[in-house]
Every structure is written in structure tokens, then in C-alpha cells.
DOKOL-380263 format. One line per field, with one value per residue: residue number from 1; x, y, z of N, C-alpha, C, O in turn. Coordinates in nm, 2 decimals. Atoms other than C-alpha are relative to their C-alpha. Example, Ala and Ser with C-alpha at 12.3 -4.5 7.8 and 13.67 -1.06 7.14 Angstrom:
BEGIN
pos (1_2)
n.east (0.09_-0.09)
n.north (-0.12_-0.11)
n.up (0.00_0.00)
ca.east (1.23_1.37)
ca.north (-0.45_-0.11)
ca.up (0.78_0.71)
c.east (0.09_-0.08)
c.north (0.12_0.11)
c.up (0.00_0.08)
o.east (0.19_-0.03)
o.north (0.12_0.22)
o.up (0.07_0.09)
//
This chain:
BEGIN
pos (1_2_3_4_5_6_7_8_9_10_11_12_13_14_15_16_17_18_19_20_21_22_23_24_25_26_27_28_29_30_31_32_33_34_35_36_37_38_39_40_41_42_43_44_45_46_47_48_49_50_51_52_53_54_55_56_57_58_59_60_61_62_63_64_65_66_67_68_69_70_71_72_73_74_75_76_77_78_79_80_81)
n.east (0.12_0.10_0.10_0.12_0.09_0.14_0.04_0.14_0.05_0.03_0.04_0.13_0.09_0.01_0.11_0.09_0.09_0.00_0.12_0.10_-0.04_0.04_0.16_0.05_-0.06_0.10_0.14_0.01_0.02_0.13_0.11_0.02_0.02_0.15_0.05_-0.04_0.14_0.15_0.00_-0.01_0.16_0.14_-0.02_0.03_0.16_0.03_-0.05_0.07_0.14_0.00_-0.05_-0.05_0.01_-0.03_-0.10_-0.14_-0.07_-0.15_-0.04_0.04_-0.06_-0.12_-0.01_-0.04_-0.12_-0.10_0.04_-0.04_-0.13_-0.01_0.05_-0.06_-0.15_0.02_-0.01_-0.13_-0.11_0.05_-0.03_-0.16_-0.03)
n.north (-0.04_0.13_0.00_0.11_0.04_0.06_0.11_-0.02_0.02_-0.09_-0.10_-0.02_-0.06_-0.12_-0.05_0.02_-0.08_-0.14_0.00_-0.03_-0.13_-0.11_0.04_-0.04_-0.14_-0.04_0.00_-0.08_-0.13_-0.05_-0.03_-0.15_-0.07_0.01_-0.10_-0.15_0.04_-0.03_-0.15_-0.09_-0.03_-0.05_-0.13_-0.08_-0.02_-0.09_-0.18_0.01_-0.06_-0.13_-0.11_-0.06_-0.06_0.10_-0.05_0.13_0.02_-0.01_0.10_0.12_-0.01_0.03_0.22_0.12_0.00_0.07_0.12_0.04_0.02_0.14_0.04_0.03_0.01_0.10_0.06_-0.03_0.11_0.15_0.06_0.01_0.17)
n.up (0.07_-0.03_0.13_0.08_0.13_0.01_0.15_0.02_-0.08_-0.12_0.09_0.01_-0.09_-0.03_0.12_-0.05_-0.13_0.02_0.06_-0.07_-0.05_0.07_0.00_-0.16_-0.02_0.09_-0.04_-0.15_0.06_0.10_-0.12_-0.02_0.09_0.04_-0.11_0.04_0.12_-0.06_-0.06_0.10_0.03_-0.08_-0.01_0.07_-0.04_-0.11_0.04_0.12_-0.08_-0.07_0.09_-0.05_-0.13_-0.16_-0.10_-0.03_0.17_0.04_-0.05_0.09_0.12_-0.04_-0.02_0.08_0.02_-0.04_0.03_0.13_0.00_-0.05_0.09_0.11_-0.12_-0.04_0.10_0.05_-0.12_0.07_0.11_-0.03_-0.08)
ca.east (10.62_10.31_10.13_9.80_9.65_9.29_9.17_8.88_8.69_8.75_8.69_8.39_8.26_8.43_8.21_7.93_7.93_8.01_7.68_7.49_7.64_7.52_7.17_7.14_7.28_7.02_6.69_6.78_6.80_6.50_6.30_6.41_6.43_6.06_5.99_6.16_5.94_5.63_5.73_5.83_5.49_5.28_5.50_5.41_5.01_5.06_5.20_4.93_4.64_4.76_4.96_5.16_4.94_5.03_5.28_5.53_5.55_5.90_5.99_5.82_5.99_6.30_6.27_6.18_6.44_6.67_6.50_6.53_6.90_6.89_6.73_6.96_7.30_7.13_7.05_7.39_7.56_7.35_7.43_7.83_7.76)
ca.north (-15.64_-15.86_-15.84_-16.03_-16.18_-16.22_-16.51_-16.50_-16.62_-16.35_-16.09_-16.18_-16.16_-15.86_-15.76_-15.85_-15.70_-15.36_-15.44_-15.50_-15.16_-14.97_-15.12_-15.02_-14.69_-14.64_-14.77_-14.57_-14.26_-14.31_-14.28_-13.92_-13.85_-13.95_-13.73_-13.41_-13.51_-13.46_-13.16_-12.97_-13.06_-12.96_-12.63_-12.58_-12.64_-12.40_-12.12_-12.21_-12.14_-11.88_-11.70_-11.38_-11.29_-11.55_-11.40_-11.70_-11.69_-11.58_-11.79_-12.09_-11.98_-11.99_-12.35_-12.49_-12.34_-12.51_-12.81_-12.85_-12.80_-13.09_-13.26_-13.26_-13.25_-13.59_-13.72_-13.64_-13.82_-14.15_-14.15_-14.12_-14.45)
ca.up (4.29_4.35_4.00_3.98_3.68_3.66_3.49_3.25_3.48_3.76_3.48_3.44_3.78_3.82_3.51_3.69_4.03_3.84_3.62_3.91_4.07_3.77_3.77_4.16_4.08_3.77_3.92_4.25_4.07_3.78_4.08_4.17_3.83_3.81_4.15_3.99_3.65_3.88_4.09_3.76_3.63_3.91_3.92_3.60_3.66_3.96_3.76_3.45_3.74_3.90_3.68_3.76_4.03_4.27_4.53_4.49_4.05_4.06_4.31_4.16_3.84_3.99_4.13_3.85_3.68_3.90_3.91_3.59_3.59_3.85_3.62_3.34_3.58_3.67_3.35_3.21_3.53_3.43_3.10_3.20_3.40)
c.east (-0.09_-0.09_-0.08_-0.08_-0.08_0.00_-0.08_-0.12_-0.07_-0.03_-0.12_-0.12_0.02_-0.09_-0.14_-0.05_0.04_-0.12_-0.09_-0.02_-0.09_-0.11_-0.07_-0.01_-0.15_-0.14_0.02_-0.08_-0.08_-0.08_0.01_0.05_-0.15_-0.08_0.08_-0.09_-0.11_-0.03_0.04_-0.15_-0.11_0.07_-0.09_-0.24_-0.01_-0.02_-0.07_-0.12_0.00_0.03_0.12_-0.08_-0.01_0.15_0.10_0.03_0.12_0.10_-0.01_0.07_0.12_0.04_0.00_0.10_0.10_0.02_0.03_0.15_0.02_-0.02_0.12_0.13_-0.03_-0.01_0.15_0.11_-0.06_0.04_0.15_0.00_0.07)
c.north (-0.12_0.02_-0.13_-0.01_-0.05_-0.11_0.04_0.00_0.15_0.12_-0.01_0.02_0.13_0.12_0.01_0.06_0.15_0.05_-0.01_0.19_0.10_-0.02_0.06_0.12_0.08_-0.04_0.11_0.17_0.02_0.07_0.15_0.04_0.05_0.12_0.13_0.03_0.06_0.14_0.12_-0.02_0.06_0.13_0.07_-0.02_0.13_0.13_0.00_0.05_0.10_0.14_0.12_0.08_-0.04_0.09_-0.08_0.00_-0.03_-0.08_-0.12_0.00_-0.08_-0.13_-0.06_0.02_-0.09_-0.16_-0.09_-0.05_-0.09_-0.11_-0.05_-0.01_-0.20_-0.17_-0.02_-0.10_-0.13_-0.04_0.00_-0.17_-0.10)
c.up (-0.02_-0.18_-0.02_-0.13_-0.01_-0.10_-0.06_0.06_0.12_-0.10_-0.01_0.10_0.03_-0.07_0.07_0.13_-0.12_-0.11_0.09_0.08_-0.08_0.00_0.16_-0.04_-0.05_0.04_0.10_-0.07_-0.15_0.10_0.03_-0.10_-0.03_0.11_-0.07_-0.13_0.06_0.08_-0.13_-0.10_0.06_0.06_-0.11_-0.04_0.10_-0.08_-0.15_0.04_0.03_-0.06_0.09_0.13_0.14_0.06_-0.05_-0.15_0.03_0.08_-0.04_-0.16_-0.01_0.06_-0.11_-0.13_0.02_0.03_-0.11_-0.05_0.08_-0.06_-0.08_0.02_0.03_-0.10_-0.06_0.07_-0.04_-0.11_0.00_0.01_-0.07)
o.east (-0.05_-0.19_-0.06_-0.15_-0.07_0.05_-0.14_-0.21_-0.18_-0.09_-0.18_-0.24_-0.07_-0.12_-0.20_-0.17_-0.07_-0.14_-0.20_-0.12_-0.15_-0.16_-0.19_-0.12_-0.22_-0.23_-0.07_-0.19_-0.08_-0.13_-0.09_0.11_-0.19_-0.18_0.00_-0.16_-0.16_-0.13_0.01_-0.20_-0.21_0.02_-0.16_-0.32_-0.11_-0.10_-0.02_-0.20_-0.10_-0.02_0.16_-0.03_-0.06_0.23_0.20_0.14_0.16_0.21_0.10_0.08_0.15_0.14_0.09_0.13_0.17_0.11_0.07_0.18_0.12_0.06_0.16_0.20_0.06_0.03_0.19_0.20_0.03_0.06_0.19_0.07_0.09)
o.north (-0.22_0.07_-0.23_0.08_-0.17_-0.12_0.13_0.09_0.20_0.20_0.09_0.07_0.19_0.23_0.12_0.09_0.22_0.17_0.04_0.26_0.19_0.09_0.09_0.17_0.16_0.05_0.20_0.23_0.12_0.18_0.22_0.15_0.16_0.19_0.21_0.13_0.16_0.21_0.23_0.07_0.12_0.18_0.17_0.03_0.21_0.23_0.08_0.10_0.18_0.25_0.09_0.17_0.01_0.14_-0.02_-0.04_-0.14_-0.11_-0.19_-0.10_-0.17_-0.19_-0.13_-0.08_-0.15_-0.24_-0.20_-0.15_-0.15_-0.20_-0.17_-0.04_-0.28_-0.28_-0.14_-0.17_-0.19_-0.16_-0.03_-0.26_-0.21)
o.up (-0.08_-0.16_-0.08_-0.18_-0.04_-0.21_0.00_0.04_0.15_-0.03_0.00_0.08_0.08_-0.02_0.05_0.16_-0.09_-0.15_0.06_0.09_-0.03_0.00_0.18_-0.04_0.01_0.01_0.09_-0.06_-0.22_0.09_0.01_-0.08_-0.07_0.08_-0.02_-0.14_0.01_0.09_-0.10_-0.17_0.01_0.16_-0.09_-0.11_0.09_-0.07_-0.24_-0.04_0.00_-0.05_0.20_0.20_0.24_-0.02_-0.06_-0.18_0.06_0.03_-0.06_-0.23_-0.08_0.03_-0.14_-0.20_-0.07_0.04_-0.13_-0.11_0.03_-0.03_-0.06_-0.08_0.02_-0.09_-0.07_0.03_-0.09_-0.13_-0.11_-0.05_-0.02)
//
């Protein structure tokens, strides 16, 4: 049985690439947080103009419904990190 023992040292870089990891991870994905932010706003402009007598409402409803739930599935997973 090989058992290695990090020094302080290597602890701390291994600290380090797994703080840069989380920083890739978290800018990557503000970005398509920020793009789901903007398509759930300009849903909800669509369906403020149009109203229920646009053909697509309930479809548009239904997106951003689920968008939303992407949303907060995504948020939820970030703040795990």
C-alpha cells in the first residue's frame, strides 16, 4: 500500500487549481444565467404586448415556465460549487 502524504505545500496548490476550476465553472455559467435573465424578460414583454391573443401565449407561457426552472436548477447547482 503506496500511501502519499501531501505536504502543506502541495495542499495548497491543490487548493488552488480547484479555486481556479470553480471560478471557470462560475463565470462560464453567469453568462447563461444572464442569457436565460434576458430571454425570460423579453418573454415576458412579448406576452405584456400581445397578450392572450397571440397564437403562441401558451406556448410562450410554457417556455418560460421552464426556463425558469432552468434557471433555478442552475442557480442551485452554482451555489453547491
Amino acid at each position: 500500500m503506496s500511501d502519499k502524504i501531501l505536504s502543506e505545500e502541495e495542499h495548497e496548490i491543490e487548493a488552488q487549481k480547484a479555486d481556479y476550476i470553480k471560478e471557470h465553472l462560475m463565470a462560464k455559467h453567469k453568462v447563461d444565467l444572464h442569457v436565460m435573465t434576458q430571454l425570460i424578460d423579453s418573454i415576458d414583454d412579448y406576452l405584456i404586448r400581445f397578450g392572450r391573443v397571440s397564437n403562441v401565449h401558451d406556448q410562450m407561457w410554457d417556455l418560460k415556465t421552464q426556463l425558469m426552472q432552468n434557471r433555478a436548477n442552475l442557480v442551485d447547482w452554482l451555489n453547491k460549487i
